[in-house]
Each structure stands twice: as C-alpha cells, then as structure tokens.
N, C-alpha and C positions, 0 to 999 in steps of 0.2 A: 285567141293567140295560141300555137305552137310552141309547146314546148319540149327541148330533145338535147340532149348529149353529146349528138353526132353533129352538129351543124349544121344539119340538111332536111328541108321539109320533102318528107313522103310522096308529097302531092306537087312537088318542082319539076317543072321539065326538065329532061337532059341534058348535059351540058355538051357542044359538042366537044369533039374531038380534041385534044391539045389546048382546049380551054384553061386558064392557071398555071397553063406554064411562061407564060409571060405575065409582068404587071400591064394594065392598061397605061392607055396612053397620056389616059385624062391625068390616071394619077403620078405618071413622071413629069409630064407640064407643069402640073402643082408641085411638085417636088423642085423642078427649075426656079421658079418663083419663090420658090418659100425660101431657098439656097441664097436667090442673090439679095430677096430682103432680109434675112439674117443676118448676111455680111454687113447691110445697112444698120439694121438694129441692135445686134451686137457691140459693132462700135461703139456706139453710146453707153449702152450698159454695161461694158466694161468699163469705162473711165466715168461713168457716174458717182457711182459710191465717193471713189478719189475725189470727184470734182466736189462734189456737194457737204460730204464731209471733213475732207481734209481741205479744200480749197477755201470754200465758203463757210467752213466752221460749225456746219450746222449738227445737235447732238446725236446720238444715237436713236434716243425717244421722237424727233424731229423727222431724222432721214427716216425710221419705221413706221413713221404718220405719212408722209409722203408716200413712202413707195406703197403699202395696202391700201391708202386711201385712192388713190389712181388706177389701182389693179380693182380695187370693190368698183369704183365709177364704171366699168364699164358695164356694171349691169344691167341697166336699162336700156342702153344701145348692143347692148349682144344679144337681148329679147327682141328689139326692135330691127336688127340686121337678120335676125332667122323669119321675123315674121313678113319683111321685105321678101327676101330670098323668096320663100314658100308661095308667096302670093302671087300671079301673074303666070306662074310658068317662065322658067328661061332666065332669072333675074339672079340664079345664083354667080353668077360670074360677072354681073352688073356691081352687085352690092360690094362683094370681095374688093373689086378694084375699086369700090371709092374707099374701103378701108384702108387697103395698099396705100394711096395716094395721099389721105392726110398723114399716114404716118411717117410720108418722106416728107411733106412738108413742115413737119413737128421739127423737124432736124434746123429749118429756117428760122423756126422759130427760138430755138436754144441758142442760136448766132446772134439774135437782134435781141434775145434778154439781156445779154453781158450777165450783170453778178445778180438783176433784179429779181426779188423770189417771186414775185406777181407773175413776171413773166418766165421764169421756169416752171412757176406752176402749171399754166398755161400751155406750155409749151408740153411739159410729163404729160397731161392731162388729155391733150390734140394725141398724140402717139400711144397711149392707152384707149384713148375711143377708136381708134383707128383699128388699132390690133383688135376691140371686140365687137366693131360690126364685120371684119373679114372671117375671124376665125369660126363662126358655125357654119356660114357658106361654103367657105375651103372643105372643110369636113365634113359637110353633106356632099358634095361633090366627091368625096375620094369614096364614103360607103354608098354613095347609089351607084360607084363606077365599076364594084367589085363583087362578086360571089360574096354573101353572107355566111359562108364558111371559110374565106380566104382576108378576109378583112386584118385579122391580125398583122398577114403580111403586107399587104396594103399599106396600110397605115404605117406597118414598119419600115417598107422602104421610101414610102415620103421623109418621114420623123429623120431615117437616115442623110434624107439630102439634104431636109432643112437642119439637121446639127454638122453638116458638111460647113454649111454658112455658118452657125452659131462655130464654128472652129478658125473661119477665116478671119470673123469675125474682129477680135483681137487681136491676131496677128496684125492687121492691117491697123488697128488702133494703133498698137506699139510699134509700128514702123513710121504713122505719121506725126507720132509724141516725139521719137525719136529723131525725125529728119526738120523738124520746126520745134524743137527745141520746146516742149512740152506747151505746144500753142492746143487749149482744145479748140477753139473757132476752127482751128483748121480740120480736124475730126468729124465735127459739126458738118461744115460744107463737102468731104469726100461724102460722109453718110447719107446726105439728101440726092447726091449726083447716083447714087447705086441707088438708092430707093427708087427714082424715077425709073431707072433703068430696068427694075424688078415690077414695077408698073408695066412698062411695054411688054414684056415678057408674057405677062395674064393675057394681056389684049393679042398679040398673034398668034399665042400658042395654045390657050385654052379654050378649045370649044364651047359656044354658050346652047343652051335648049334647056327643056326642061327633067330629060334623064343625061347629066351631061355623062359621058364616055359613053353613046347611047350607040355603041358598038355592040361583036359580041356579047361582050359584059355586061354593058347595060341591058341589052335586052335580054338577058337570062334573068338579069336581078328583077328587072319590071314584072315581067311573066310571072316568079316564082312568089311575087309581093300581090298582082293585080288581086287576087283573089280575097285577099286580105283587106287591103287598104280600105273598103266600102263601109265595113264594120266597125273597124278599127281607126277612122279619120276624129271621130267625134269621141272617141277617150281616151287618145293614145297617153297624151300629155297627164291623166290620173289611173293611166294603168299601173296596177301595184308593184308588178318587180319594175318600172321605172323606178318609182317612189322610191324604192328600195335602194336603187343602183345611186341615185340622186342625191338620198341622205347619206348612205357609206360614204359616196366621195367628200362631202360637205364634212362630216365630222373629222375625216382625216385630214380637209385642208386647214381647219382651224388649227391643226398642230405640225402646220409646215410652216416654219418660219422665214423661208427665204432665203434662197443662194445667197445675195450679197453679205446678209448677215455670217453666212458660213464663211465666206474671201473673207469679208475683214477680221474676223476670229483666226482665221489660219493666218491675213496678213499682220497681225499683232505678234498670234504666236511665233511667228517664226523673225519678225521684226525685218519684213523684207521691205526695200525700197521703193518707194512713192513707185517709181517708173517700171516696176515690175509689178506693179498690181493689176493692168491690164491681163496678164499673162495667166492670172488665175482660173478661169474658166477655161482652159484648154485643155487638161488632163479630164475632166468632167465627158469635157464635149467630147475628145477622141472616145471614149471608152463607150457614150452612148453611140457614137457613131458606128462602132462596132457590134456593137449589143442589140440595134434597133430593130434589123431584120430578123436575128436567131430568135432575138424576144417574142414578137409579133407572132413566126411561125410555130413555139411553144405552144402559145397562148392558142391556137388555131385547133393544135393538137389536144392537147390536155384540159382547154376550159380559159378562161379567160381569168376568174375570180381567185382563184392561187396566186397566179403570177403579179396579178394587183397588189397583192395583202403582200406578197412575200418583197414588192418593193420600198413598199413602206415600214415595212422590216428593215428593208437596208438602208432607209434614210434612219429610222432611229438607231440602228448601228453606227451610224456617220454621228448623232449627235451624242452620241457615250464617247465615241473615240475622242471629240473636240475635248471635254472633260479630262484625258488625261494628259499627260506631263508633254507637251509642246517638243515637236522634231519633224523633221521630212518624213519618215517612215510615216506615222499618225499622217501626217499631211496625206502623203500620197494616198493613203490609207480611205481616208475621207472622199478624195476624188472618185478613187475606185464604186464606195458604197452609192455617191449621188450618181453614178453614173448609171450603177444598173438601178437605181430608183425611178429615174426617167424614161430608162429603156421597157420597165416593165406595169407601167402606170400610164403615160402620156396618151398614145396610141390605143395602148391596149383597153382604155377607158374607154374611149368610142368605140372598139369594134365590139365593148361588151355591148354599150348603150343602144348604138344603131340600128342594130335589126329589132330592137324593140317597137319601133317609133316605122307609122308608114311613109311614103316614098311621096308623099304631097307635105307632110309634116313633119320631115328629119332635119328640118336645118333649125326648124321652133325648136325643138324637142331638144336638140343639141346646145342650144343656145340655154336652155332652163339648166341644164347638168352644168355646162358651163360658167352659168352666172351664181349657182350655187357653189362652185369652187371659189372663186373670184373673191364673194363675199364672205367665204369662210377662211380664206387669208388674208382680210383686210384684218379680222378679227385679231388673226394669228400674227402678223407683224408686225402691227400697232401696237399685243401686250408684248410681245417677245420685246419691242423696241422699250417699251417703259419697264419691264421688269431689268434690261442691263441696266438703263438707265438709274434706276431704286436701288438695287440689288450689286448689281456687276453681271459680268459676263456666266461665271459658274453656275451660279443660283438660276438663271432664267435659264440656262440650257438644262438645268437638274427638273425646273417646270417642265419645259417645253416636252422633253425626254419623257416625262412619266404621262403628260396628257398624251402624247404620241401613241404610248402603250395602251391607255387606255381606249383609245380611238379604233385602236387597229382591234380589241379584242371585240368593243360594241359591231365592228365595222365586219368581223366573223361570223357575226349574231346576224346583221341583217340582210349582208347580199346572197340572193338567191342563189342554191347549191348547182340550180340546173338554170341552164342561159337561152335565153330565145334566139332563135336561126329564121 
C-alpha cells in the first residue's frame, strides 16, 4: 500500500485534460436520489420523536432503545449489502435499490401499525435495514466514480444534495401536519409516494457495471488501483490504517448521542410547540448544506483526519452549549455546531476510508467502517437515553460531554497522520 500526503500515486496515469473540473455523472445521479429519498425519510424522522414520545408516551430510556437499537440492527445487513454489492460484478446499483425500496415501503408500514408498538417496531426496523443494505453500495459507487484525490469533494457534493432533501424534508412534514390537522397517517403515505419515486430515479438514472461512472473517471481510478488490487484483495479488510480508521470512528460513535436527542433538549428548552418540532432539523440541515462541498474540498487539500476530529469537536461544543441556560441564541448556536459536525465527518469519513480498501472490495470494506459506527451508537443512545432517564437531562449530557472528549483525544492517538491515495 502507498502511502503520501499529496493524494496521488507516483505510479498513476495522467489524468486527462479538464479532468475534476466537473463532478461525475454517476455521483449527481446518486446525489438525485439520495435528495428525493431524504425528502421521503426525513419526513418521518422529523415527526418521529413527537410521535413516539409525545404521542405514544413512550420514555426517553424507551425512545433511545428504539432509536440505537435499529441503527445497531443494521449491522449484519450493511455487511451483507457490501458483500452482495462486491460479488458478481455490476450489483452495486442492484443492491442500493432494493434498499431504497424497502425503505419506502417502511412508510406502509408505520400507516397500517396505528399506535401498535409491534408493528412500529417492525416498521423502524424494515426502514433501518433498508437504509443499511443501500448505504455502502451508494458509497462504493460515489469513490470508485472519482479521482482518489478528489473524493472529498465527491462526497461533498452528494452529502450536499442529499442534505438538499434532509431540508425539504420537514418542510414538507410541516406543511402536511399543518393542512390535515396534525394527521401523521397522512405523512406516512406522502413519505412512501417520494420514496417510490426516488426508487425510479436509481433505475434510469444510475448506470449499473461493475466500475460504475466507468467514464473518464472511472477509468483513471481503475488504472491508477489495477496495479494494486491483486495484492491487496486478500487483506484489505485487516490492513492496519483501516483498523485504525475503523476504530477512531467506532470510539467516537459511542459518544454521539443522537440529533433527536439534541431537538428534544432544545424543544424542552425553549418550550416550543408540539407543531413546531418538525421544524427543528432545518437550521442543522441548511448550514450542512452549505458546508458540505467547502468541507469535502478542505479535506482534499489539507488531509482528511483534521477536518474529522475537529467535527467532532464541534459536536461536543454543541453538547456544553445544551448545558447552559436555555434561549434561541444557544439554540441556534447548537444548530450551527451540528451542522459543521456533519459537513466534516459524514463524507469526509469515506473519502478518508476508501482509497484504502481495493476496487472489487470497497463496498465490504465500507460496509465494516460503517457497521462499526452503527453499533457504536446503538451503545451511545441507549446509555445517553437511560442516563436522562436515571439522572435527567444535565447529568447525561455532562457524561456524554466528557466520554466525547475523551474519544476525540484516544481518536488523535489512533488515526494515521498520513492517508492512503
């Protein structure tokens, strides 16, 4: 394995001409799709929290069982969607859309639960598997489709389309709360009608093969990997700075608590009404939507592993802020810090991961980083949810704060100074 500073193997062909001055195609196709199933999934997940806890009563220790326990479940099928993907040649764009598809279908299934918790579990559970057999196939797709020195921005301007949707997202909650009189069934059924539709989207718009954007781009990336991948197929997966990049993310997810957690802290604090809590994830989302591309292109420039630690910096700045004395200022304050937490962590996590991992094994490879986040916030909002629970609100965010700190300092200690290209 190569390892360099510059993001560019020695031994790479040329690129041509004008190459990177565009994104590929592959990855604004993915970026259309992820945009119009945001708007789908967002929906939900804005009016989730309201519905399950204020609706349905259920505690805080309750709703942080649920929500990590469904984000950990997707572990063995976000193993099982990369090792699909990988296999066969061609199947990354197969596997995506049946994840796409159960997750609009989840939306059917939150209609025909009504208030039963069997079948909301059920239903979180369909839409959670859904989301992790797509998500290492989409992102094998977006780093085989780009220059392994441009990935940052890659990623960046996907992350920006799909927080396009995680923005409409809402809006479009609060307008169907609003015009049906706070019916969620009817949220429900807009949600699965754009999921479908973000389904057809995959299918004529993303090219399937097995280097998809196997354009210019791809064929620079295969070239500049062929020479590698032979060696490298049979350890990618226990190659050390993986391990490395693997564990860092893992320790720092056990001390992310979870956005809803963060809404309903601010919706307490500020004692805002049931029909404005949809509205809460909007400031968040505009600010990463602005952040995603400048973030990505940093990350390109300067290294990838700064820009990581220092977002995770600004989420444990966001949870000191919650700590102090309740006002809009703190609030918007808050939105600000998650914002660029996501701009510089989300994306910027695969394009550190990616070029480590070769081009017949990046979707596995993506899927292992991935299912070790997953299961390290099921960790993280399961206790965060029983320590309000025990404690109250103060106390767990005074935990959660200081395991933060101590994650980010372990997480300095282990990701490698210099990044593979």
């Amino acid at each position: 394995m190569y390892l360099a500073t510059t993001g560019r193997r020695p031994d790479a062909p040329p690129r041509p001409a004008g190459q990177g001055r565009r994104v590929p195609g592959t990855v604004i196709a993915l970026g259309a799709v992820s945009l119009v199933t945001d708007v789908s999934s967002e929906m939900v997940t804005a009016v989730l929290p309201l519905y399950l806890v204020l609706g349905l009563g259920l505690s805080p220790l309750q709703f942080g069982f649920l929500d990590g326990l469904f984000n950990g479940a997707t572990a063995v099928v976000r193993l099982l969607g990369g090792r699909l993907a990988d296999r066969g040649g061609g199947r990354h764009r197969t596997v995506a859309g049946a994840g796409y598809l159960l997750s609009a279908l989840s939306r059917l299934g939150l209609l025909l639960a009504g208030g039963a918790a069997g079948g909301i579990a059920a239903a979180l559970a369909a839409d959670r598997l859904g989301k992790g057999v797509r998500t290492a196939p989409r992102d094998a797709m977006i780093s085989l489709s780009a220059p392994p020195e441009e990935l940052g921005r890659a990623f960046g301007v996907h992350r920006a389309m799909d927080t396009t949707g995680a923005l409409l997202g809402p809006l479009v909650a609060f307008a169907v709360l609003w015009a049906t009189t706070d019916a969620y069934d009817a949220v429900f059924v807009v949600s699965f009608a754009i999921g479908l539709f973000g389904v057809l989207v995959l299918v004529l718009f993303v090219p399937a093969g097995a280097v998809p954007g196997a354009g210019v781009a791809g064929a620079a990336v295969a070239a500049a990997e062929s020479t590698f991948t032979g060696r490298r197929r049979s350890r990618a997966l226990g190659d050390p700075v993986f391990r490395r990049v693997v564990t860092a993310a893992a320790l720092l997810g056990a001390a992310t608590i979870g956005d809803s957690f963060l809404y309903l802290l601010l919706q307490r604090g500020l004692d805002l009404p049931p029909l404005l809590f949809p509205l809460m994830p909007l400031g968040a989302a505009a600010g990463y939507l602005l952040l995603a591309v400048p973030a990505g292109r940093i990350a390109d420039r300067t290294g990838r592993r700064i820009p990581f630690l220092c977002g995770h910096a600004a989420l444990l700045a966001a949870y000191l802020t919650l700590m102090a004395p309740p006002g809009w200022p703190a609030a918007v304050l808050v939105l600000v810090l998650l914002a660029v937490f996501y701009a510089a962590t989300d994306g910027v996590l695969m394009a550190l991961a990616g070029p480590v991992l070769p081009l017949d094994g990046r979707a596995s490879g993506l899927a292992v980083l991935q299912t070790g986040q997953a299961l390290a916030r099921l960790v993280g909002a399961a206790g965060f949810g029983a320590a309000w629970t025990w404690w109250g609100p103060r106390p767990a965010l005074a935990v959660a704060a200081l395991g933060l700190a101590a994650a980010l300092v372990a997480a300095w200690r282990i990701l490698p100074e210099r990044e593979a290209s």
